[in-house]
C-alpha positions in Angstrom: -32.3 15.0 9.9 -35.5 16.3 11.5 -33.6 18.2 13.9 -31.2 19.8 11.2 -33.9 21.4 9.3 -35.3 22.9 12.6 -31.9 24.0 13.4 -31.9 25.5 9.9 -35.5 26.8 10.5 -34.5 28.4 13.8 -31.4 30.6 12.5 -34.0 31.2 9.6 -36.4 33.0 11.5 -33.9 34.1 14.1 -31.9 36.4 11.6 -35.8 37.1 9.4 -37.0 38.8 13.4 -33.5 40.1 14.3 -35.1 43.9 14.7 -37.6 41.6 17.5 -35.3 40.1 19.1 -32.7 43.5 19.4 -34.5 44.5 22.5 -33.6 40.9 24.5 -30.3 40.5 22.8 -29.2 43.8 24.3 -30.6 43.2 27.6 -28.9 39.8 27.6 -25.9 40.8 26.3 -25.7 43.4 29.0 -26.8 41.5 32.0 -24.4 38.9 31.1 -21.5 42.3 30.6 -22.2 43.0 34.6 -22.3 39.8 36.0 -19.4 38.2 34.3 -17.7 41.4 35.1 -18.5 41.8 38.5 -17.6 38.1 39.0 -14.6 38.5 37.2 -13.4 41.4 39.2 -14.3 39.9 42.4 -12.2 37.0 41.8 -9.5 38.8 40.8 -9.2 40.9 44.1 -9.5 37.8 46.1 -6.6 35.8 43.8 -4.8 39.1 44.0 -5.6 38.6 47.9 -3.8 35.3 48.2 -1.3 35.7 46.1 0.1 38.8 47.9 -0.4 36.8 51.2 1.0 33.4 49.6 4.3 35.9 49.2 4.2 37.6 52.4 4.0 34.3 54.6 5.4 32.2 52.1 3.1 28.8 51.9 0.2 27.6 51.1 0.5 25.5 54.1 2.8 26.8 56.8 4.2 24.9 59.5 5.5 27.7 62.6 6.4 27.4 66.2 6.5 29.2 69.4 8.8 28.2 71.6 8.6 29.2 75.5 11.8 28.9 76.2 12.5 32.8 74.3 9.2 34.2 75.3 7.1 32.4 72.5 8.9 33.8 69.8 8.6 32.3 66.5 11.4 29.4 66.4 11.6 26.1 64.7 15.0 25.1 66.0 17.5 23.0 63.4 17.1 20.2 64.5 13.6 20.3 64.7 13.2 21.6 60.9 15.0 18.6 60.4 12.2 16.4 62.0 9.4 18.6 60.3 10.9 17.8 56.8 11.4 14.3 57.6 7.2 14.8 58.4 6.5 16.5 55.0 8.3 13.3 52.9 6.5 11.2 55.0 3.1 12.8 54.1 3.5 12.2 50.7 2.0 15.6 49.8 4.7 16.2 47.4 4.8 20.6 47.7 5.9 22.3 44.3 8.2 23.6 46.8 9.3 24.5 50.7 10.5 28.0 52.0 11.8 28.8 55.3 12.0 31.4 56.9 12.8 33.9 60.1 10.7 36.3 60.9 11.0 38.9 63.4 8.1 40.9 64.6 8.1 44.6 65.2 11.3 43.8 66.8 14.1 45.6 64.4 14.8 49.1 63.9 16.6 50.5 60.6 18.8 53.8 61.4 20.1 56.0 58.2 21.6 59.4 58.4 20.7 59.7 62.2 16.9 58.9 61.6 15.4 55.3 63.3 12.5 53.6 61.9 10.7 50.6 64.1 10.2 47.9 60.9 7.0 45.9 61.2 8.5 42.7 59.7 12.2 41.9 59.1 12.1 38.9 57.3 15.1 36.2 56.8 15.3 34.5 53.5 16.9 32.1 51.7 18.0 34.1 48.5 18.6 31.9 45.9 15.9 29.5 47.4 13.0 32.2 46.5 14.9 33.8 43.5 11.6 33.3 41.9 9.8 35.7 44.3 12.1 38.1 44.0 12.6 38.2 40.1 8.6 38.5 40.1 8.1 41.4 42.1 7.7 45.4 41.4 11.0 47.6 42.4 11.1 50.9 43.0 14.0 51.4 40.8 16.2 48.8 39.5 15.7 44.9 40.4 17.5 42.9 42.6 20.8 41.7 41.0 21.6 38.0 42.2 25.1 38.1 41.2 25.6 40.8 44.0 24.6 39.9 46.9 25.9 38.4 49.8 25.5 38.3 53.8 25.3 42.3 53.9 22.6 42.5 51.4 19.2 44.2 52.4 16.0 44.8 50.3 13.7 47.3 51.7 10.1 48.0 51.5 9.2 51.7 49.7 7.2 53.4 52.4 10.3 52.4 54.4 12.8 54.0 52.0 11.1 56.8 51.2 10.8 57.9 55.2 13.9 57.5 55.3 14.8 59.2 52.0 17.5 56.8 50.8 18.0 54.9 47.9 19.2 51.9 46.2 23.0 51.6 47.4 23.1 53.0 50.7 24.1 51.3 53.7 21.9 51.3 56.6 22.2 50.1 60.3 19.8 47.4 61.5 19.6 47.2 65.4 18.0 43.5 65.8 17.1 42.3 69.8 18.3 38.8 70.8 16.2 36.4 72.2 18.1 37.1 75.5 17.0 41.0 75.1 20.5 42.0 74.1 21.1 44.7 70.9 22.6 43.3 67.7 23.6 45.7 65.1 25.0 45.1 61.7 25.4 47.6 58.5 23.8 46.5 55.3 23.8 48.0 51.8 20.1 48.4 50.6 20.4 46.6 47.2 16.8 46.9 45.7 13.1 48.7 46.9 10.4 46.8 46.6 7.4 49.1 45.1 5.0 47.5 47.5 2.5 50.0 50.1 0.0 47.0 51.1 -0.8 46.5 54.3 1.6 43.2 54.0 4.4 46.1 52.4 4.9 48.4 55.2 7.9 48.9 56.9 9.1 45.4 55.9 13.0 44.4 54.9 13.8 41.3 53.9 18.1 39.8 54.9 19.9 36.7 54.9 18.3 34.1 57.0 21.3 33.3 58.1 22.2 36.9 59.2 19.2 37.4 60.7 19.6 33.9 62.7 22.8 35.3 64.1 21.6 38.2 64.7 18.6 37.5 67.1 20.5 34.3 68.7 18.4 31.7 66.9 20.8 28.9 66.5 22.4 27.6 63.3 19.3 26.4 60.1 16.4 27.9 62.4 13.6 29.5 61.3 10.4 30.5 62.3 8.4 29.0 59.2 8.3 26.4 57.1 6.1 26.9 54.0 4.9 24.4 51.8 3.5 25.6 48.0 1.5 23.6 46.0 0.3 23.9 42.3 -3.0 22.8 42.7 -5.1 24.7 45.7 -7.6 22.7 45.8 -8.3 20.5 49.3 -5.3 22.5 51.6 -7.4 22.1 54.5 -7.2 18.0 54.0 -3.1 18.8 53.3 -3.1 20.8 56.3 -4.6 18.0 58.1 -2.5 14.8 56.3 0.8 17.0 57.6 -1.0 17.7 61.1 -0.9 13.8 61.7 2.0 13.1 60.5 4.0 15.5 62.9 1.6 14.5 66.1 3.9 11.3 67.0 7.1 13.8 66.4 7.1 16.9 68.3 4.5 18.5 70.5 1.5 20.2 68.3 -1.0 22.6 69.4 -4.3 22.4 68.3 -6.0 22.6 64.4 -7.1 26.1 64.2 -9.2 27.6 61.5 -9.3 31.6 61.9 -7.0 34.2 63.3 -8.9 34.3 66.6 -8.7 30.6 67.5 -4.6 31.1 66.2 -4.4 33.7 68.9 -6.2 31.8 71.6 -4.1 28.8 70.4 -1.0 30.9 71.0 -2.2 32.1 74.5 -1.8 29.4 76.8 0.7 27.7 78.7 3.5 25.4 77.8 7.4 24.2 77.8 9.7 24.1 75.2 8.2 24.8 71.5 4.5 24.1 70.5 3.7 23.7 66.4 1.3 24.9 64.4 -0.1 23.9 61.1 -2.4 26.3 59.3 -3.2 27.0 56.3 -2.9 30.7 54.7 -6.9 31.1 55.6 -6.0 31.3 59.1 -4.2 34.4 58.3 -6.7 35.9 55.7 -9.8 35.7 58.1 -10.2 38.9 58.7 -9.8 40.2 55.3 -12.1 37.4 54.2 -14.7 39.0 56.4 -14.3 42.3 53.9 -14.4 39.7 50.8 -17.9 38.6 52.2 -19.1 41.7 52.0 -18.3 41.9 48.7 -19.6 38.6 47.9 -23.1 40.0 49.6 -23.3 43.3 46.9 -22.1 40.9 44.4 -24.9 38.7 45.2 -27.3 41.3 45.3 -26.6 42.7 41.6 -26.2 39.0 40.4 -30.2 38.5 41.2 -31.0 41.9 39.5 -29.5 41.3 35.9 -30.9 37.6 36.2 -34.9 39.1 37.2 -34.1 42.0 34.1 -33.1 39.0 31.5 -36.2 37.4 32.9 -38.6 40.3 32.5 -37.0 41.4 29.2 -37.0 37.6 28.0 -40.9 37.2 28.5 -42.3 40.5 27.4 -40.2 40.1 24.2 -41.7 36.8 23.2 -44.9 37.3 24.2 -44.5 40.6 22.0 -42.9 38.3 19.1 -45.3 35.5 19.3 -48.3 37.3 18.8 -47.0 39.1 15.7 -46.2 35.5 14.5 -49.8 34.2 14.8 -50.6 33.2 11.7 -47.2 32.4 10.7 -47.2 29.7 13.5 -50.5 28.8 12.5 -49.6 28.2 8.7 -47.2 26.2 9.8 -49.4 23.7 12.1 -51.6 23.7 8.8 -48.7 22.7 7.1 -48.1 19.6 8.9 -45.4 20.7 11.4 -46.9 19.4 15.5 -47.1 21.6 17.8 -44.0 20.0 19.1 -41.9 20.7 16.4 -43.2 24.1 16.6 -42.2 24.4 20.3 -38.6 22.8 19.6 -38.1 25.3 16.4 -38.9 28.3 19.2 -36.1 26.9 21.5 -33.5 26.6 19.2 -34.0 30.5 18.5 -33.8 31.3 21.8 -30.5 29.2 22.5 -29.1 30.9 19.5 -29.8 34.0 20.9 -28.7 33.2 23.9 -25.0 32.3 22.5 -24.6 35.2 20.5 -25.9 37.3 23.7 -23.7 35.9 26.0 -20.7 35.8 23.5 -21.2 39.9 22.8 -21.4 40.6 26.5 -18.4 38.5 27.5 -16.4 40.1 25.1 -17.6 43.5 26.1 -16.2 42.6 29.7 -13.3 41.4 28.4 -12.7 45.2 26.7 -14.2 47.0 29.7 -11.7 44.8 32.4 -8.5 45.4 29.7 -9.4 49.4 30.2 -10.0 49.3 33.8 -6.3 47.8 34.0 -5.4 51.6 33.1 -6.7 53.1 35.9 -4.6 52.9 39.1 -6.4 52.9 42.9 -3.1 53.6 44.9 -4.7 56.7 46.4 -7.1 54.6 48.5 -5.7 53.4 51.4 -4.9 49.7 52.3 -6.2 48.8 48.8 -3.6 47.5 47.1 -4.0 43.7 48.9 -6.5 43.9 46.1 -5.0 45.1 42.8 -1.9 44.3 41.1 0.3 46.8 40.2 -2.4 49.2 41.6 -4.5 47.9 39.1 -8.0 46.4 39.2 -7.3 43.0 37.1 -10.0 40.6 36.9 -9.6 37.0 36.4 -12.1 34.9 34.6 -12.5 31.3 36.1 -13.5 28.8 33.9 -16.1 27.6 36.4 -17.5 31.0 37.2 -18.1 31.8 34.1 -20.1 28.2 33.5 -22.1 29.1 36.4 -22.8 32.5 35.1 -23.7 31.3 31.6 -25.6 28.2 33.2 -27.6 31.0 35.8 -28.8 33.0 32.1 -30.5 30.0 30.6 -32.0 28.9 33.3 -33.6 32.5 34.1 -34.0 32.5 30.0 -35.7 29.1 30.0 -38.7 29.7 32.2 -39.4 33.2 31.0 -39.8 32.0 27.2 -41.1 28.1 27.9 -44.6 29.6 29.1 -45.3 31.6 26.0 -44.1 29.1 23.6 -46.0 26.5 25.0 -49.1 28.7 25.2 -48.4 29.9 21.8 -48.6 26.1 20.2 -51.6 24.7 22.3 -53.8 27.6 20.6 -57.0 26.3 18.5 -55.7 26.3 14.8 -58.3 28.5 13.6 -57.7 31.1 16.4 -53.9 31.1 14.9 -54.7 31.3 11.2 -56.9 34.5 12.0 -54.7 36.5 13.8 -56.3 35.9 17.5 -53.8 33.8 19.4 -53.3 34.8 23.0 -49.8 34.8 24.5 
């Protein structure tokens, strides 16, 4: 009951002083604006990150092999898919899904009205297997129609299309090496162009895994991946290593690596037959990651700024409050009330302030992120990794936003305590007469 009426007391005073306490709320409200923004747009880029890379090498965790016997191309041969899936059931890891996948590297060319273009990926799917990627991405024009394609189907990356200056409908040539060094070519009818000019986008088109199998002499159910996605990201590196064990006994493993460096040192040495891999998609983000701590450093950087303004603001504001409510603190000590109670009464103020603070400037970055969505960044190069849609999106986390909120009070808390607690240990006549020192 005690408590109630100082809660009651608290929102009292807090709405009687709200000219006071304007100053703090908008320098709290503020603070909290830029560093729940910042955050939030910082974890947006990196999901954005991921997600674009999750599509691009298809996993979360991604079993691959290099087999020596075609010049360490990527090549999980049928039978040994066969043995790797038998490894996945047998880790109990249970993926939302698996995805495999050929992939051919810098290897295919794509020829259209006499003009060749050198394609950086050519990728060999399993259509009906990752309908879900491809009903979820942006086309240049119309979508992919599932009801139309077949073994001749090809979908096409824009930069691709528009070099060449074709469309949706065309046929086009792909000239695809063998792993003996041989030229394949086949005519496919570009059905759909995917509206994608990341760094993951370029001069990419994605066939029939099948075809593409045929094509480059792979063998009947190769690939050269085998993708595992899961719905909860949390601990890969443990999933990565639970699988890792499980397929030592089975087939021969290279080592655990954790960046792209040690995956190209892995992939360097000497060896017979195929060698697997396990890695999770970090291994192929390193290097961007190395950009993402950069950002992480700036974001730091501001993060301690608005935190030492709220703490500035917080104490010269009370200070300034307190000592205009002298001998209002000091009727109420003659009154009865400890200086406890007093103290306690103070707090509750400042934790309502706080909410309504904090409240006012999440909302305003809520508002500021839904307008920045607007704007568009595709004119800087190699950005779009980190938008969607070329669009700046952020994404607010749960637990950064606790942290962020959890940061404030405890900046808030030390810069108020001090004069509060001054405030109530003054002499009781030194109060009532107007001469209390903050």
């Amino acid at each position: 009951m005690k408590y109630i009426k100082m809660l009651e007391l608290a929102v009292k005073y807090l709405i009687r002083y709200r000219r006071r306490y304007l100053f703090l709320f908008i320098a709290m409200g503020f603070g909290f604006f830029l560093i729940t923004f910042i955050t939030s747009i910082k974890d947006g880029m990196t999901e954005n990150v991921y997600l674009t890379a999750q599509s691009h090498y298809a996993g979360d965790v991604i079993v691959t092999a290099y087999d020596a016997d075609i010049r360490k191309l990527s090549r999980i041969k049928g039978s040994d898919a066969e043995i790797v899936v038998q490894a996945i059931d047998a880790s109990q890891l249970n993926p939302e899904r698996v995805v495999y996948r050929t992939m051919s590297f810098e290897r295919g060319t794509v020829y259209f009205n006499g003009m060749g273009i050198p394609l950086k990926y050519v990728i060999g799917v399993d259509w009906e297997n990752e309908r879900e990627y491809f009903e979820n991405i942006t086309y240049q024009d119309a979508p992919i129609n599932f009801s139309d394609i077949d073994e001749n189907t090809m979908v096409l990356s824009s930069p691709v299309a528009e070099k060449l200056g074709l469309r949706a409908g065309d046929s086009i040539i792909l000239d695809q090496p063998t792993t003996e060094g041989y030229k394949n070519t086949r005519v496919f009818v570009v059905q759909a162009i995917i509206e994608d000019k990341s760094i993951f986008g370029y001069y990419k088109a994605f066939v029939s895994r099948d075809v593409l199998n045929d094509m480059s002499g792979y063998g009947e159910h190769a690939c050269s991946s085998i993708g595992l996605f899961f719905n909860d990201r949390i601990g890969l590196s443990e999933k990565e290593q639970i699988l890792y064990n499980e397929l030592v006994p089975r087939v021969a493993m290279g080592p655990v690596v954790f960046g792209r460096n040690d995956f190209t040192k892995a992939r360097s040495g000497t060896w017979k037959g195929a060698r697997f891999f396990v890695i999770t998609l970090s291994v192929y983000l390193s290097e961007i990651a190395e950009l993402l701590d950069a950002l992480n450093l700036i974001t730091y950087f501001l993060y301690v700024v608005m935190l030492l303004i709220i703490f500035v603001s917080a104490s010269v504001t009370y200070r300034l409050i307190l000592y205009e409510r002298t001998r209002e603190i000091g009727t109420m000590m003659a009154l009865g009330f400890y200086g406890s109670d007093i103290r306690t009464i103070l707090i509750f103020e400042t934790i309502f302030l706080g909410i309504l603070s904090l409240t006012a400037g999440f909302v305003l970055s809520a508002l500021v992120g839904e307008g920045l969505s607007f704007f568009k960044f595709t004119s800087i190069p190699s950005f779009d990794i980190f938008t969607k849609d070329g669009s700046l999106v952020p994404l607010y986390q749960f637990r950064t936003v606790l942290i962020n909120v959890i940061a404030v009070f405890c900046i808030l808390f030390p810069a108020v305590w001090f004069p509060v607690y001054t405030s109530s240990k003054s002499p009781l006549p030194e109060m009532l007469s107007g001469g209390m020192k903050t």
